[in-house]
C-alpha positions as CSV (number, residue, x, y, z in Angstrom):
1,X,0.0,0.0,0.0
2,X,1.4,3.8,-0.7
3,X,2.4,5.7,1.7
4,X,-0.3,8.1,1.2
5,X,-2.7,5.7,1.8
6,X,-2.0,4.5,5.2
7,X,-3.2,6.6,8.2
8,X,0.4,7.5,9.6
9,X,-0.6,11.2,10.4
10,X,-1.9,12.6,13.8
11,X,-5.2,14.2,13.2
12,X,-5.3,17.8,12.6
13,X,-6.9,20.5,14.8
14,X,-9.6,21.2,12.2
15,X,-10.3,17.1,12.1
16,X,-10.2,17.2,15.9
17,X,-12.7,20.2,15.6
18,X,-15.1,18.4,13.8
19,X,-15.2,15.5,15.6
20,X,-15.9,17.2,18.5
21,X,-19.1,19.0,17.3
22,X,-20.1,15.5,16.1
23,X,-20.0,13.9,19.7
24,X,-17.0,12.0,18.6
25,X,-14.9,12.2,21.7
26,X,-13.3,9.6,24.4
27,X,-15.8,7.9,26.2
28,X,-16.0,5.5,28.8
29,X,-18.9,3.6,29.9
30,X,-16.7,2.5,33.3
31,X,-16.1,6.5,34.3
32,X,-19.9,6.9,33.9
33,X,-20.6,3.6,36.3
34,X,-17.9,5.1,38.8
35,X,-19.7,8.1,39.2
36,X,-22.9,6.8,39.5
37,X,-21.8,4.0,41.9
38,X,-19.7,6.5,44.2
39,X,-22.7,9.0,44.0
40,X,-25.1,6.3,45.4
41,X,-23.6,5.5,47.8
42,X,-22.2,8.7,49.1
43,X,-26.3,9.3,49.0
44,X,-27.1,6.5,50.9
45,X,-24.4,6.9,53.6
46,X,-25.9,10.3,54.4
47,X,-29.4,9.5,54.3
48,X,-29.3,5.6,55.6
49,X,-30.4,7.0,59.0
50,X,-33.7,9.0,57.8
51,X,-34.4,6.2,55.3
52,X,-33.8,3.5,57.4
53,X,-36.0,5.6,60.4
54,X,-38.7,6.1,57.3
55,X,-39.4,2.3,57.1
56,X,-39.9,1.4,60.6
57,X,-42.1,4.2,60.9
58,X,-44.5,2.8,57.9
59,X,-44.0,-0.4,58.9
60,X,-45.4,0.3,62.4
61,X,-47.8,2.8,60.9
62,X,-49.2,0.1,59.3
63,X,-48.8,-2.9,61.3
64,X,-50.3,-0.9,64.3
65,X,-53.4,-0.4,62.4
66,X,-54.2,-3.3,60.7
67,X,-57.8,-3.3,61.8
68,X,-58.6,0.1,61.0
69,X,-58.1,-0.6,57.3
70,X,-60.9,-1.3,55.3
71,X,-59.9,-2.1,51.6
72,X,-62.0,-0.7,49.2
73,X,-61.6,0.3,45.3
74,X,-61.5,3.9,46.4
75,X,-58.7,3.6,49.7
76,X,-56.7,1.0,47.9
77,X,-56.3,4.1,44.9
78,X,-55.6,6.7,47.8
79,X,-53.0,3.7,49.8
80,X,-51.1,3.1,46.3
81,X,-50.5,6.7,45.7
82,X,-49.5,7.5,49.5
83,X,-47.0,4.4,49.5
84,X,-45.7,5.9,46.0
85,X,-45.0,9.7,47.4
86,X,-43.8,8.2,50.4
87,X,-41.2,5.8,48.5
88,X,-40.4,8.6,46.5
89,X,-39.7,11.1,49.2
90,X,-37.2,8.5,50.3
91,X,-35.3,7.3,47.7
92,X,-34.9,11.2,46.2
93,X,-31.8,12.2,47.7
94,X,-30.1,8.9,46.2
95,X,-31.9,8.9,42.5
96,X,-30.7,13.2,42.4
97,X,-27.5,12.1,43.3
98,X,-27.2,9.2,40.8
99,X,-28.4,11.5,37.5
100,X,-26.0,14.6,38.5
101,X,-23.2,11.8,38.8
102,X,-24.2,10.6,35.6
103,X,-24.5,14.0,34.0
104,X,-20.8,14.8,35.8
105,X,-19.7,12.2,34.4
106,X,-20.7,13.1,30.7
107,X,-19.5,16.7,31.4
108,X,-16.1,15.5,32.5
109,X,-15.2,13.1,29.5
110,X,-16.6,16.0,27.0
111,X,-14.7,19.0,29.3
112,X,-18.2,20.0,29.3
113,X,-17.9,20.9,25.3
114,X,-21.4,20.9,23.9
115,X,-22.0,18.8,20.1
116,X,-24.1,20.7,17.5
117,X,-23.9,18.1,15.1
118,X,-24.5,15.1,17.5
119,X,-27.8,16.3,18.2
120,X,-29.5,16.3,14.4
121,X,-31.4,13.7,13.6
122,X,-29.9,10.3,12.0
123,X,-32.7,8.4,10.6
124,X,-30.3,5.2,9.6
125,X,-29.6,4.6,13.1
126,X,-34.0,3.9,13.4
127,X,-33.1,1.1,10.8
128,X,-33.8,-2.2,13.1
129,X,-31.9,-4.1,10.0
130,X,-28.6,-1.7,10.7
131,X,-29.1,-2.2,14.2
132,X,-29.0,-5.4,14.5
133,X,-26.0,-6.0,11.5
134,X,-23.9,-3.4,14.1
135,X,-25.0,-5.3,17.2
136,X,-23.8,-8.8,15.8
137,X,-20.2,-7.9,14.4
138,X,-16.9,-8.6,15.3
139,X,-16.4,-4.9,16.3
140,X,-18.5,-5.4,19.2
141,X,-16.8,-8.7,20.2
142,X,-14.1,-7.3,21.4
143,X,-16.3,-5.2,24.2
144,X,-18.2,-8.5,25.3
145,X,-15.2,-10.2,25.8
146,X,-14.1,-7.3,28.1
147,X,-16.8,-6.8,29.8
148,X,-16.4,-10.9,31.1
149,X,-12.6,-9.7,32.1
150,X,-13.7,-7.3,34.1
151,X,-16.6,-9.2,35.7
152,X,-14.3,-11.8,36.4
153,X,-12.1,-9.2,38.2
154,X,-14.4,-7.4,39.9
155,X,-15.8,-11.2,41.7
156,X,-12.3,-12.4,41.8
157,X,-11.3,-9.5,43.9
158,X,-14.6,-8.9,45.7
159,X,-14.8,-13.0,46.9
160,X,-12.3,-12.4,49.9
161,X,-15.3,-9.7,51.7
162,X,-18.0,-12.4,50.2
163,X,-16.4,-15.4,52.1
164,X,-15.6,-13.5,55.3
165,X,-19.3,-11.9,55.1
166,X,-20.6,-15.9,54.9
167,X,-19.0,-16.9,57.7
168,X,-20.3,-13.7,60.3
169,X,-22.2,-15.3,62.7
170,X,-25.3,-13.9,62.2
171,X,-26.1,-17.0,60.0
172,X,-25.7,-19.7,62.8
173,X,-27.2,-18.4,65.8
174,X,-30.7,-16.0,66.6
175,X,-30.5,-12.5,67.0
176,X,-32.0,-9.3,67.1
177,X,-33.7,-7.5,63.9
178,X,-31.2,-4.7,65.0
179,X,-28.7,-6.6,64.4
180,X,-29.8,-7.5,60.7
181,X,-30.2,-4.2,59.7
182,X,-26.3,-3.0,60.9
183,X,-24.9,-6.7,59.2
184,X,-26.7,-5.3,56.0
185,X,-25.4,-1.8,56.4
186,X,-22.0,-2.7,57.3
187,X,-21.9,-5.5,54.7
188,X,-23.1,-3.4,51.5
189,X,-20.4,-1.0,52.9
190,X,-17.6,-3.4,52.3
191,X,-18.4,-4.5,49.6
192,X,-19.2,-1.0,48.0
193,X,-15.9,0.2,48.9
194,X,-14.1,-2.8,47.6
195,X,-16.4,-2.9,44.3
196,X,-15.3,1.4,43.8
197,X,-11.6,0.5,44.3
198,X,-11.8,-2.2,41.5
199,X,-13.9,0.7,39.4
200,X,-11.0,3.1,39.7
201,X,-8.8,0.9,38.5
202,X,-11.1,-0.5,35.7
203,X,-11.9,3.3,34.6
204,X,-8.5,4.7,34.7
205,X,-7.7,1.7,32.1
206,X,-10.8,1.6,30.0
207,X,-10.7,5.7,29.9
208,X,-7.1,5.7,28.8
209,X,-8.1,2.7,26.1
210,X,-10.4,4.7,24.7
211,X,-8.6,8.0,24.0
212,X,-6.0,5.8,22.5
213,X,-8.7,3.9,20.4
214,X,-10.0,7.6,19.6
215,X,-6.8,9.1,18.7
216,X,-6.0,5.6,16.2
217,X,-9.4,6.3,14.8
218,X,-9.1,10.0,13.9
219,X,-5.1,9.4,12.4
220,X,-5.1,10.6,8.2
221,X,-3.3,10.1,5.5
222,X,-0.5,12.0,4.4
223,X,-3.0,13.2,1.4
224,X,-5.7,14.4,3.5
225,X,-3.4,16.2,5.7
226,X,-1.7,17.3,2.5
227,X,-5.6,18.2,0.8
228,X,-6.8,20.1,4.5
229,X,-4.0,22.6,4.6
230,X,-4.4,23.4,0.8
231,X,-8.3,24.1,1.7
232,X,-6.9,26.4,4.9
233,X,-4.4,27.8,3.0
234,X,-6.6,28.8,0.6
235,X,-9.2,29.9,3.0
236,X,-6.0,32.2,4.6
237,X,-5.2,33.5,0.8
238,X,-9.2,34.7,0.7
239,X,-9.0,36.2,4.1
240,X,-5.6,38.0,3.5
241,X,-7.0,39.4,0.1
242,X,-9.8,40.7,1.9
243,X,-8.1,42.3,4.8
244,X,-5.4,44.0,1.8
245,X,-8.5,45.2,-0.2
246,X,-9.9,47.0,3.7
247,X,-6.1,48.3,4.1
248,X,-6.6,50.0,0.8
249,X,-10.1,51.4,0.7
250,X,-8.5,52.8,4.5
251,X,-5.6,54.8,3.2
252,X,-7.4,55.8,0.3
253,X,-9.9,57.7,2.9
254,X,-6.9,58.6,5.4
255,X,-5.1,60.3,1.8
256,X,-8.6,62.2,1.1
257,X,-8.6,63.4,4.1
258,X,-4.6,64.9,4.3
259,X,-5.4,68.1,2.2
260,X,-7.6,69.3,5.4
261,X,-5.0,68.6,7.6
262,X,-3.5,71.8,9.6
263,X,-0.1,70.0,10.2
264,X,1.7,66.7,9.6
265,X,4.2,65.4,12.4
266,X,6.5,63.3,11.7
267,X,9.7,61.1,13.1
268,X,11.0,62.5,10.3
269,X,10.7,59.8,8.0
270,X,9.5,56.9,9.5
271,X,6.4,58.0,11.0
272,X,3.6,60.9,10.1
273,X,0.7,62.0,11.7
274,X,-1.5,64.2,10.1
275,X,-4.1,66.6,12.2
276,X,-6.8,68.6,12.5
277,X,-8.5,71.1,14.7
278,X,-11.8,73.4,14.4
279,X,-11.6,75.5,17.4
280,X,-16.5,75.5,16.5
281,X,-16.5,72.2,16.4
282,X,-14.0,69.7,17.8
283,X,-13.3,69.4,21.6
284,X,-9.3,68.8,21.0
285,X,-7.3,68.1,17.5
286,X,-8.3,64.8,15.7
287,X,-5.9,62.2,13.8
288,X,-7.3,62.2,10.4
289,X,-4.1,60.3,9.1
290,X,-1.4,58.3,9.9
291,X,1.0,56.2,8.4
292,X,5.0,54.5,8.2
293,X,7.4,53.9,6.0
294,X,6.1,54.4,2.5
295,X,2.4,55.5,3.7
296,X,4.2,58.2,5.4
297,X,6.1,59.5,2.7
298,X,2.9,59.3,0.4
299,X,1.1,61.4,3.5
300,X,4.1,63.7,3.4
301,X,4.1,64.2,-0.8
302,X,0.4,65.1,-0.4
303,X,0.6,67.4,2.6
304,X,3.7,69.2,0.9
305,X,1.4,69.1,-2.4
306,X,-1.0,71.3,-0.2
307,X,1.1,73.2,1.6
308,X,-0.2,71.5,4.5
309,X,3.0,72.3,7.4
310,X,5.0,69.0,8.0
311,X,6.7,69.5,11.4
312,X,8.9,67.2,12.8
313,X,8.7,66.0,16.4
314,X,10.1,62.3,17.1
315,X,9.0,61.7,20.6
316,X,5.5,63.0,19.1
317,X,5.0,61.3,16.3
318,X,5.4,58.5,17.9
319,X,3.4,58.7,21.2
320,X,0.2,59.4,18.9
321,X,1.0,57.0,16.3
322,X,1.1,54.1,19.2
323,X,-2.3,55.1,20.9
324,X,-4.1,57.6,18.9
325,X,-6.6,56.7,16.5
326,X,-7.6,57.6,13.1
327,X,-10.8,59.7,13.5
328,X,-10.2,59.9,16.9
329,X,-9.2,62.4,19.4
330,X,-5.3,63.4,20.3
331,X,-4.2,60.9,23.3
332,X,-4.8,63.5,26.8
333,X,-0.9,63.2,27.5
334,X,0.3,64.7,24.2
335,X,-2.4,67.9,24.5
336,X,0.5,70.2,25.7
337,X,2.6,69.5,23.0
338,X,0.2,69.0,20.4
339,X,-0.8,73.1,21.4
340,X,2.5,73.9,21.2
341,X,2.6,73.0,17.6
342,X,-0.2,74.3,16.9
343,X,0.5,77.5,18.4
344,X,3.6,77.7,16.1
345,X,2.1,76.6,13.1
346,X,-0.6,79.1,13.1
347,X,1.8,81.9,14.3
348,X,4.2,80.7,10.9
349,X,1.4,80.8,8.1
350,X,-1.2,83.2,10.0
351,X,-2.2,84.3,6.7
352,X,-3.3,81.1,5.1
353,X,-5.3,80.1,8.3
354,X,-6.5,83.8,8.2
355,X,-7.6,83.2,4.6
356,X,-9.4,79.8,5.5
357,X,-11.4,81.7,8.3
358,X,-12.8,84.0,5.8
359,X,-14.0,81.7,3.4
360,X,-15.9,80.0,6.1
């Protein structure tokens, strides 16, 4: 096989892009059972008491007033949906805490990244044919066949707490009903905690499986690496023609604009600034150009074209050429010497600014 057909390549940040918005992303079915089995029982630990408390009060409840109940179509509707609410009210805490783990979970393995794409509708996957030709393939083999492993794992490493549980001796000799109920409690507490430690374990390795799997499955060929950066590139080319084509239409409007200028500064070359200042209408002098290198020699050849004054000030030119803006205001820390240029450009060509003032 060529070289250029072989998926050698890691996958680009464009692929990787677009297999995010399609749900495509590392996924582990064990990190999501973790969650919810840790959240569960976390739940039940803190509410065991008030559960456990919950059910000896119903039992009594209703042991205690066996004769007062009369069964009838209508009392056995109103019992059913009491015994509901009331199981409900119970088992709340622990079903909330099992779908936020679950949704934690979800959020975690997708760095809480949402999936535009993921969410349209695929009508081939309502198919029962397809579904059934992707459920019996060799693809799905592989997960059956670790899902026995880890079966096998979690029994093999959960049989010590099983065997010790078997032999308590709560099974040979009478007790009291107290004495059930803390067996079950501390015996489900066992073998929860040995059951999450196999989990982490289990996740840690089926989680870091499956971002390998998901890398492997997102590799390219040379070619389409090759074929995705001629598309960017080409996408750049449009984009950079575009942003020359703005840069133009802008210096053709800052060039229009240098005529009306009432004195260029410059650094003497490098830099030029061109302003403007109607004492009627402007609060302080504006930038109505500014330029370097060859833009500000063209804005210099136009003002001396004009007889606009070019004036040259280094420190200047530069402060308003790094924070003023074209069509903007003079920066406030350069309004003293801006004046003073001012001051001296009027004083030098009085009579053209005296000339202006009467055409107006």
């Amino acid at each position: 096989m060529s070289e250029f057909g072989e998926k050698t390549e890691q996958a680009t940040p464009k692929k990787l892009e677009e297999a995010q918005q399609r749900g495509q992303i590392p996924r582990s079915a064990e990190v999501q059972t973790l969650f919810v089995l840790m959240a569960g029982t976390a739940a039940l630990a803190f509410t065991s008491r008030e559960l456990w408390q919950g059910l000896l009060d119903a039992q009594f409840a209703i042991l205690g007033h066996l004769s007062d109940i009369h069964l009838t179509n209508d009392s056995l509707r109103g019992y059913v949906a009491g015994g509901l609410m009331f199981a409900g009210r119970l088992v709340a805490p622990v079903t909330l805490a099992v779908m936020g783990a679950g949704l934690l979970a979800g959020g975690v393995q997708s760095r809480f990244q949402t999936a535009p794409k993921a969410l349209e509708p695929q009508w081939e996957k309502v198919d029962p044919m397809a579904g059934l030709k992707r459920v019996f393939t060799m693809q799905n083999a592989a997960p059956a066949a670790l899902a026995f492993i880890k079966l096998a794992a979690i029994v093999g490493l959960s049989y010590g707490v099983v065997k010790e549980i078997m032999h308590d001796p709560i099974f040979f000799s009478p007790i009291h009903p107290a004495r059930v109920a803390e067996f079950l409690a501390s015996s489900a507490l066992k073998l929860t905690t040995r059951l999450v430690l196999v989990m982490i374990l289990i996740a840690g390795a089926d989680y870091a499986w499956q971002v390998w799997k998901h890398g492997r499955d997102l590799m390219m060929t040379r070619q389409e690496v090759r074929d995705e950066n001629k598309s960017t590139e080409g996408d750049q080319q449009v984009k950079a023609r575009q942003r020359r084509r703005r840069n133009a239409n802008t210096q053709r409007k800052m060039l229009a604009e240098v005529p009306l200028a009432d004195v260029v500064v410059t650094n003497p070359t490098h830099l030029a600034v061109a302003l403007r200042y109607d004492r009627r209408t402007m609060k302080a002098p504006k930038i109505v150009a500014k330029g370097a290198r060859k833009f500000a020699l063209r804005i210099r050849e136009i003002a001396g074209q004009n007889q606009v004054p070019i004036i040259e000030n280094k420190p200047l030119a530069r402060m308003m050429f790094k924070y003023g803006k074209v069509g903007g205001e003079i920066p406030a820390q350069v309004y003293a010497a801006v004046a003073e240029v001012l001051a001296y450009v009027y004083r030098v060509n009085r009579y053209r600014y005296w000339r202006e003032q009467n055409k107006t």
